[in-house]
MOPAC internal coordinates of N, CA, C and O (Angstrom, degrees):
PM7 1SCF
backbone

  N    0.0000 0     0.00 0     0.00 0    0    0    0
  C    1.4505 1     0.00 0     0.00 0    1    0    0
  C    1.5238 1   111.44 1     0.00 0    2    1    0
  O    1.2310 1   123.25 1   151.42 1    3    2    1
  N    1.0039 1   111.38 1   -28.58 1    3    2    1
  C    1.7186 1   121.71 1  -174.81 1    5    3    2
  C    1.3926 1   110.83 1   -45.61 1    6    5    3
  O    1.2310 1   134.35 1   113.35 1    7    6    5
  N    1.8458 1    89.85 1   -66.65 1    7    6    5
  C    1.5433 1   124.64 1  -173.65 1    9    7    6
  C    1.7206 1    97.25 1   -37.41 1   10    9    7
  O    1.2310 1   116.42 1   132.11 1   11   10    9
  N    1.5091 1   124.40 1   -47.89 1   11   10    9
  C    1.0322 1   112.64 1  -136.97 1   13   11   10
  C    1.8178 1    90.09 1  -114.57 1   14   13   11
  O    1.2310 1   120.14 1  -168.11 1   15   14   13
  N    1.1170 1   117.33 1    11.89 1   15   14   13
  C    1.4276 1   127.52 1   137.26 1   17   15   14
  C    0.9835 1   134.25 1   -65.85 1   18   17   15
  O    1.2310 1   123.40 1   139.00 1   19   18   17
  N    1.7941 1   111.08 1   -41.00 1   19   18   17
  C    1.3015 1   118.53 1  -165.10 1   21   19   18
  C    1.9610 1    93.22 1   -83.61 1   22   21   19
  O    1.2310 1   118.66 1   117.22 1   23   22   21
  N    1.0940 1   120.16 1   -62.78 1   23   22   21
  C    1.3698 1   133.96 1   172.31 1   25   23   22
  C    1.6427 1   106.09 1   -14.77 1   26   25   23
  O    1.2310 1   123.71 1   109.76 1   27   26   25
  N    1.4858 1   110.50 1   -70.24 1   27   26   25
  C    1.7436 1   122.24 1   169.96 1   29   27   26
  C    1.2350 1   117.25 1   -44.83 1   30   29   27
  O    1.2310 1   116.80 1   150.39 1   31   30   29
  N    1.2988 1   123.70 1   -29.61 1   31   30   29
  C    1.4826 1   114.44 1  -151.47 1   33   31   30
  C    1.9739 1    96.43 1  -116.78 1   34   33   31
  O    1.2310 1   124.51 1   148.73 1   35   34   33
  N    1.3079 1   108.95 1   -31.27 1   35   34   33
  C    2.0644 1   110.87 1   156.20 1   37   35   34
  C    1.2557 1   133.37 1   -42.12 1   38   37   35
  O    1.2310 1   134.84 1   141.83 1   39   38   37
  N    1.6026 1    88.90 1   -38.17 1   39   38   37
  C    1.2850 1   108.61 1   175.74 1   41   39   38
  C    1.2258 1   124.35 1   -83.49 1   42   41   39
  O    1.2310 1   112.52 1   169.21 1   43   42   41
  N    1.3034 1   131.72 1   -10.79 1   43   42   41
  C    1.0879 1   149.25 1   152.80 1   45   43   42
  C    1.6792 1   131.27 1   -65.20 1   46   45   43
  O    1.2310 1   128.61 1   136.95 1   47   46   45
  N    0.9918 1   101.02 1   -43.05 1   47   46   45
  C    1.5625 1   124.35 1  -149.94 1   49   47   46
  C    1.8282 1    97.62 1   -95.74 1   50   49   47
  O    1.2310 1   127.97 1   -20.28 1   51   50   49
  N    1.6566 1   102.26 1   159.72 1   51   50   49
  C    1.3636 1   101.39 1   164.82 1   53   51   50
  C    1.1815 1   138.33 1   -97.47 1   54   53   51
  O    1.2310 1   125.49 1  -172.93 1   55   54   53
  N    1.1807 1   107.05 1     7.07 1   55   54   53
  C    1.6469 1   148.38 1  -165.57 1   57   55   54
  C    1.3028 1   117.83 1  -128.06 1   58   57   55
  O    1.2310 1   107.14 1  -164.07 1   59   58   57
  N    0.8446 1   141.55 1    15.93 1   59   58   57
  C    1.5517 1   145.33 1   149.38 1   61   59   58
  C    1.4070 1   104.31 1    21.08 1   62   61   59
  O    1.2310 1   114.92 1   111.36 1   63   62   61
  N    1.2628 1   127.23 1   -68.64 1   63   62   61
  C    1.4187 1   145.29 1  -167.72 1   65   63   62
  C    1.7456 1   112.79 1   -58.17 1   66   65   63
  O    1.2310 1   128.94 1   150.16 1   67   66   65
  N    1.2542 1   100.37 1   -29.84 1   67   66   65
  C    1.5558 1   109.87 1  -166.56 1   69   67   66
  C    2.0439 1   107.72 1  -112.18 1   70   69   67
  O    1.2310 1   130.14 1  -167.79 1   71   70   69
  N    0.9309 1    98.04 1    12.21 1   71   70   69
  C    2.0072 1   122.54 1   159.48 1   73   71   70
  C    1.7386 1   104.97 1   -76.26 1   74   73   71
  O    1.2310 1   122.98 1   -59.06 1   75   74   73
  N    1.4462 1   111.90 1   120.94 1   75   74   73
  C    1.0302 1   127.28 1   170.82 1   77   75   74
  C    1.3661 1   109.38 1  -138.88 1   78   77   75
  O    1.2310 1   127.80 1   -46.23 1   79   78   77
  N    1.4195 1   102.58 1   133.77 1   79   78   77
  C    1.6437 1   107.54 1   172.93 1   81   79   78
  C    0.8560 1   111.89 1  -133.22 1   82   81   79
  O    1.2310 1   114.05 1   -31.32 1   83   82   81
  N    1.8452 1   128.86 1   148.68 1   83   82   81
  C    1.6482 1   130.62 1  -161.51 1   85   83   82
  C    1.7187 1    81.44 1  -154.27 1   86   85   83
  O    1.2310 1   127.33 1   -51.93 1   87   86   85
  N    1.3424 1   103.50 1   128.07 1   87   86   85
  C    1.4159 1   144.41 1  -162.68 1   89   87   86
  C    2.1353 1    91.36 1  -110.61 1   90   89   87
  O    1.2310 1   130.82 1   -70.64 1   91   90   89
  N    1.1239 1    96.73 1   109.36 1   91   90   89
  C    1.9245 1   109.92 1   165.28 1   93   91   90
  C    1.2499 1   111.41 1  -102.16 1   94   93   91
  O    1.2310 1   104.59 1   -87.92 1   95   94   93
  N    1.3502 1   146.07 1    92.08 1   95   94   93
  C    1.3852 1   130.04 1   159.16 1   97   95   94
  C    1.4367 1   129.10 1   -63.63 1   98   97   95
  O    1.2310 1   106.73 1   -60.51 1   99   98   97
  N    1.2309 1   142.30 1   119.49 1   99   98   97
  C    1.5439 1   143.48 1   179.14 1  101   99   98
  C    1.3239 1    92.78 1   -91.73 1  102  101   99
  O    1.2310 1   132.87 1    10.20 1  103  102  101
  N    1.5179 1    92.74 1  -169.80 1  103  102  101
  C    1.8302 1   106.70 1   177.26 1  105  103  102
  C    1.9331 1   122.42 1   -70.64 1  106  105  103
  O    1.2310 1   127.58 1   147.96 1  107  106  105
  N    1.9768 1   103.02 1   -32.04 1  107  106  105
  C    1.0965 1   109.58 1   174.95 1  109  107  106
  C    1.6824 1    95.32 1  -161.00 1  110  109  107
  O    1.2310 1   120.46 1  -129.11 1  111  110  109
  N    1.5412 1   116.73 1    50.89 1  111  110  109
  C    1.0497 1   150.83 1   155.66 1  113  111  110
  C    1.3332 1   146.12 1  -111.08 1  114  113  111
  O    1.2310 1   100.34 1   -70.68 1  115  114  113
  N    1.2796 1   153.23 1   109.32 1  115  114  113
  C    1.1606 1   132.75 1   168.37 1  117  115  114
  C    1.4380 1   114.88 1  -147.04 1  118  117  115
  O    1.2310 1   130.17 1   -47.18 1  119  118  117
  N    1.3626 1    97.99 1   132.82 1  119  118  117
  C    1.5752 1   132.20 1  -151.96 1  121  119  118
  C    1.4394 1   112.26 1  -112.32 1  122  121  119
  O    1.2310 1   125.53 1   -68.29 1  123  122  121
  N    1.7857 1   106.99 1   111.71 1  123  122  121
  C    1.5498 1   102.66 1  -152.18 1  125  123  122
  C    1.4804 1    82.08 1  -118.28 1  126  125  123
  O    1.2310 1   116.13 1   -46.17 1  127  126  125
  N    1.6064 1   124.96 1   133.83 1  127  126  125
  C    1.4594 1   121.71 1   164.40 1  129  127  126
  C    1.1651 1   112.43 1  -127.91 1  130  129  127
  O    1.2310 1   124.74 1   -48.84 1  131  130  129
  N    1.7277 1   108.50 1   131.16 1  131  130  129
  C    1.5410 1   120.26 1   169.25 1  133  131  130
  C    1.0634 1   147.25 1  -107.22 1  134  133  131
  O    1.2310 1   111.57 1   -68.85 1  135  134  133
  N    1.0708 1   133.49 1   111.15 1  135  134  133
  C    1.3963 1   159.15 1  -128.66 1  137  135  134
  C    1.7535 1   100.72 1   -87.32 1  138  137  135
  O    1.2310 1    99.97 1   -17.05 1  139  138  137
  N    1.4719 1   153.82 1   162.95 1  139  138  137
  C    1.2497 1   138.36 1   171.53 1  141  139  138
  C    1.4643 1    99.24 1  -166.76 1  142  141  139
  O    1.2310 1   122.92 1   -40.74 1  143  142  141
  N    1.2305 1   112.01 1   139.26 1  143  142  141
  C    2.2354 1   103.30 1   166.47 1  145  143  142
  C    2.1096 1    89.18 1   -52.99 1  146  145  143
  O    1.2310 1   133.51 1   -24.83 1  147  146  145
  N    1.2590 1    91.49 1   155.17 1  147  146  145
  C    1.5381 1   121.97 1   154.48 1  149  147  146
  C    1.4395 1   110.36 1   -36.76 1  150  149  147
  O    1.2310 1   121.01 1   122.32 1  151  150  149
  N    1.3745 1   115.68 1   -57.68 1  151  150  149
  C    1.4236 1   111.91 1  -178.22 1  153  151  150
  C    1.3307 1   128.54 1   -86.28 1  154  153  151
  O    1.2310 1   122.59 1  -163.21 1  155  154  153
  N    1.4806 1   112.65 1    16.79 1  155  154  153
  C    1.2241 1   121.33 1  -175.25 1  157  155  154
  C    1.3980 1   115.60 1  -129.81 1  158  157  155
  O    1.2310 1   119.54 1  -166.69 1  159  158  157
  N    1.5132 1   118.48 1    13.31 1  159  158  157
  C    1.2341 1   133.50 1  -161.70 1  161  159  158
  C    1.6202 1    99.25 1   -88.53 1  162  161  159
  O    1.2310 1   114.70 1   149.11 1  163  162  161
  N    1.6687 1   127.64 1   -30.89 1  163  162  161
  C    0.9148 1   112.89 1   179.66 1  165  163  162
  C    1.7963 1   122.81 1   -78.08 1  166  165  163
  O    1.2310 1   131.65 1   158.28 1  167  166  165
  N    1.3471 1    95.11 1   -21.72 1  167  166  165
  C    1.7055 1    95.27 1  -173.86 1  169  167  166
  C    1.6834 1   113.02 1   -72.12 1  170  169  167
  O    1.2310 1   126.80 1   161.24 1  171  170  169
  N    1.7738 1   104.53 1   -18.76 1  171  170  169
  C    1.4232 1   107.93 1   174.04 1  173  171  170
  C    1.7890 1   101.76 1   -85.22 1  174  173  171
  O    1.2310 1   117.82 1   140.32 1  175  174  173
  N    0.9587 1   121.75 1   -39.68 1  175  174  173
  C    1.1336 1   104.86 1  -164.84 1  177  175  174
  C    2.2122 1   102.62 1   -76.40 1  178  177  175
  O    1.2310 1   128.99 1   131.88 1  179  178  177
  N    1.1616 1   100.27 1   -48.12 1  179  178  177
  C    1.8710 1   108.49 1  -177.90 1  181  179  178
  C    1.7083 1   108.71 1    96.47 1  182  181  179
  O    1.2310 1   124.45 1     5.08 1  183  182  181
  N    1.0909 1   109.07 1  -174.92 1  183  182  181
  C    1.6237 1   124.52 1  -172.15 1  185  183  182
  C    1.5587 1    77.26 1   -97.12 1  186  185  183
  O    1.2310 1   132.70 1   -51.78 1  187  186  185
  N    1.6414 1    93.06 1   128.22 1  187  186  185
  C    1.2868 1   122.51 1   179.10 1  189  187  186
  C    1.2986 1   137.23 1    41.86 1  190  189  187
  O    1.2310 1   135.36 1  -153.71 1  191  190  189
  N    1.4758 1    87.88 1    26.29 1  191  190  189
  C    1.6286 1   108.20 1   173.57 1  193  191  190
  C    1.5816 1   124.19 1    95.23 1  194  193  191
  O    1.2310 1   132.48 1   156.44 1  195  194  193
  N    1.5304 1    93.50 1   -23.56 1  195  194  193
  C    1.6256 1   110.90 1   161.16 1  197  195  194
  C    1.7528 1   123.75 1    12.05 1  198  197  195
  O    1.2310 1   131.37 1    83.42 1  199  198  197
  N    2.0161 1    95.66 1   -96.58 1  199  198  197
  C    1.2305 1    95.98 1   160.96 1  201  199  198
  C    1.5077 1   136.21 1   -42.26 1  202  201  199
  O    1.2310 1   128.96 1   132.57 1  203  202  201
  N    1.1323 1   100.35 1   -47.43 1  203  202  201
  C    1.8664 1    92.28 1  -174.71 1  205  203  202
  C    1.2487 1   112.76 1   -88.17 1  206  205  203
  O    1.2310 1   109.83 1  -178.31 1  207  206  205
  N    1.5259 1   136.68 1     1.69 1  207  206  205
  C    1.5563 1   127.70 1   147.22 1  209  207  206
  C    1.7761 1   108.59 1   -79.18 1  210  209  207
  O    1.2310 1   123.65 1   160.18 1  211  210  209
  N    1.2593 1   110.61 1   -19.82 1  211  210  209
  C    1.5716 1    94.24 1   159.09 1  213  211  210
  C    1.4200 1   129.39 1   -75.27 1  214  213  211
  O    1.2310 1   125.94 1   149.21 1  215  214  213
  N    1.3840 1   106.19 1   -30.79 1  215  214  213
  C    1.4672 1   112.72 1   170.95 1  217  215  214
  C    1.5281 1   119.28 1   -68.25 1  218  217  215
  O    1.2310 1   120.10 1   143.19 1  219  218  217
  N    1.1337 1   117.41 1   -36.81 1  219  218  217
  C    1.5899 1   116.96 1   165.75 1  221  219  218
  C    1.8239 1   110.15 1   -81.58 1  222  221  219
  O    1.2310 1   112.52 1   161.84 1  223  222  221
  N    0.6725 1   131.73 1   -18.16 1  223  222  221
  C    1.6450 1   130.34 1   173.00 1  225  223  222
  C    1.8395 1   103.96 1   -77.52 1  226  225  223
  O    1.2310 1   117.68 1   151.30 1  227  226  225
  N    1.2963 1   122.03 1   -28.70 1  227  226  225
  C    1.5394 1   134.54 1   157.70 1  229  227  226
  C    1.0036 1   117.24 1   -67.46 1  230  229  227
  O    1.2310 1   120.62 1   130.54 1  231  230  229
  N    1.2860 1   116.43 1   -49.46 1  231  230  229
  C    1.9864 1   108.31 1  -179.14 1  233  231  230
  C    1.5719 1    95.52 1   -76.89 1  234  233  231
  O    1.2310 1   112.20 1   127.62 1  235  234  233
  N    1.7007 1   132.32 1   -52.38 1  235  234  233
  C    1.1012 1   106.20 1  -165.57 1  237  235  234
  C    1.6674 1   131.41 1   -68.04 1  238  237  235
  O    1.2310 1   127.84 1   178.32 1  239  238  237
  N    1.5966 1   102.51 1    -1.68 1  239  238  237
  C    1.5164 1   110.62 1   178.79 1  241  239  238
  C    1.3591 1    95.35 1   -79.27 1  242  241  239
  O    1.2310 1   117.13 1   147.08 1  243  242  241
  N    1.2113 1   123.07 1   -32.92 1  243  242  241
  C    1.7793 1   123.81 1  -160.56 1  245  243  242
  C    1.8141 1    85.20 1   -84.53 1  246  245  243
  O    1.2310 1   116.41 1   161.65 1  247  246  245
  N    1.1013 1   124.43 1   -18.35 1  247  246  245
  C    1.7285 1   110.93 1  -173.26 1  249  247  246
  C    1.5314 1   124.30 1   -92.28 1  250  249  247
  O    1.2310 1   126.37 1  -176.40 1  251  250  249
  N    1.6921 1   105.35 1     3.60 1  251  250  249
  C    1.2145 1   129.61 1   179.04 1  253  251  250
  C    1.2513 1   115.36 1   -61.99 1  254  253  251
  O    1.2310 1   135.53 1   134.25 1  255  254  253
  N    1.4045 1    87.55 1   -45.75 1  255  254  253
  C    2.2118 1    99.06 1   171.43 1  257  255  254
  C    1.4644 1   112.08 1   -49.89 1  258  257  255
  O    1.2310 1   118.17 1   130.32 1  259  258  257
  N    1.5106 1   121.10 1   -49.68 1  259  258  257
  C    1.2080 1   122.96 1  -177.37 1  261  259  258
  C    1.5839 1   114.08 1   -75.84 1  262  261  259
  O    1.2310 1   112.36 1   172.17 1  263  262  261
  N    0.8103 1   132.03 1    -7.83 1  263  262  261
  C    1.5680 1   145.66 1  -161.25 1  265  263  262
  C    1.7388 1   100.91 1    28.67 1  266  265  263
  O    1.2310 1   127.04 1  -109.56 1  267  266  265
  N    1.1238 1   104.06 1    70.44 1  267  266  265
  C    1.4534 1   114.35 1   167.32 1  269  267  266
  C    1.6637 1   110.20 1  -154.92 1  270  269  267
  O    1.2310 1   123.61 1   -24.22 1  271  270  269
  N    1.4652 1   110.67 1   155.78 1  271  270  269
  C    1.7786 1   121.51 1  -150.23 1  273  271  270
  C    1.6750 1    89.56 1  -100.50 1  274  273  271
  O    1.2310 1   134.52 1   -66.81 1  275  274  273
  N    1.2408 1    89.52 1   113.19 1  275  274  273
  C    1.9329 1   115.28 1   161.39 1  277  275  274
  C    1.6353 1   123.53 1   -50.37 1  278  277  275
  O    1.2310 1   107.53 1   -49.50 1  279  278  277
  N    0.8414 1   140.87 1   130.50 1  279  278  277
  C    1.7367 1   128.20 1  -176.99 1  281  279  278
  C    1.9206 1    86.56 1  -143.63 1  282  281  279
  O    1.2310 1   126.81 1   -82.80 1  283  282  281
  N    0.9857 1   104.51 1    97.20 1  283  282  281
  C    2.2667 1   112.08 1   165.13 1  285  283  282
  C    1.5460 1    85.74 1   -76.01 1  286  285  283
  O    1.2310 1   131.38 1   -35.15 1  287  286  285
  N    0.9464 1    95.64 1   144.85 1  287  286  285
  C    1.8605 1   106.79 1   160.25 1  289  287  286
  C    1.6348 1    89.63 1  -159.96 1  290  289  287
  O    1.2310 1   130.79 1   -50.61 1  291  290  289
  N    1.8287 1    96.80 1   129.39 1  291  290  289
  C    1.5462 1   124.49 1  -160.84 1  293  291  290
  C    2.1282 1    93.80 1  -102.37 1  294  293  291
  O    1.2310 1   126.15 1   -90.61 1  295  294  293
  N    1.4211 1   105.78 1    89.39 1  295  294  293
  C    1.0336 1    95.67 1   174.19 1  297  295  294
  C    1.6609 1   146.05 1   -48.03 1  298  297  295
  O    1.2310 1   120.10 1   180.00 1  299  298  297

């Protein structure tokens, strides 16, 4: 799931290089956080949050396979 955070959010960004993602597994949890430069925090997140409820509505369809609950948190 990480991978395919990190993938969404490069592609976005102007900084490619400065994208970090850190993957938490719980018991029937997993907790993906993304890292962004300062100046790139708005194009991941969007006007009114837009982008980054699309980006979590993508990982959590892709987390269906695993039957375990997705949590993005946009550092």
């Amino acid at each position: 799931m990480g991978y395919l955070v990190e993938l969404i959010a490069k592609a976005l960004v102007d900084n490619p290089d400065q994208v970090h993602v850190n993957e938490v597994e719980g018991s029937s949890t997993i907790t993906i956080e993304l890292r962004v430069a300062p100046e790139d925090m708005g194009k991941v997140i969007g006007k009114q949050g837009r982008i980054a409820k699309a980006i979590r509505t993508v990982v959590k369809a892709a987390a269906t396979k695993e039957s375990k609950k997705v949590i993005v948190e946009i550092l």
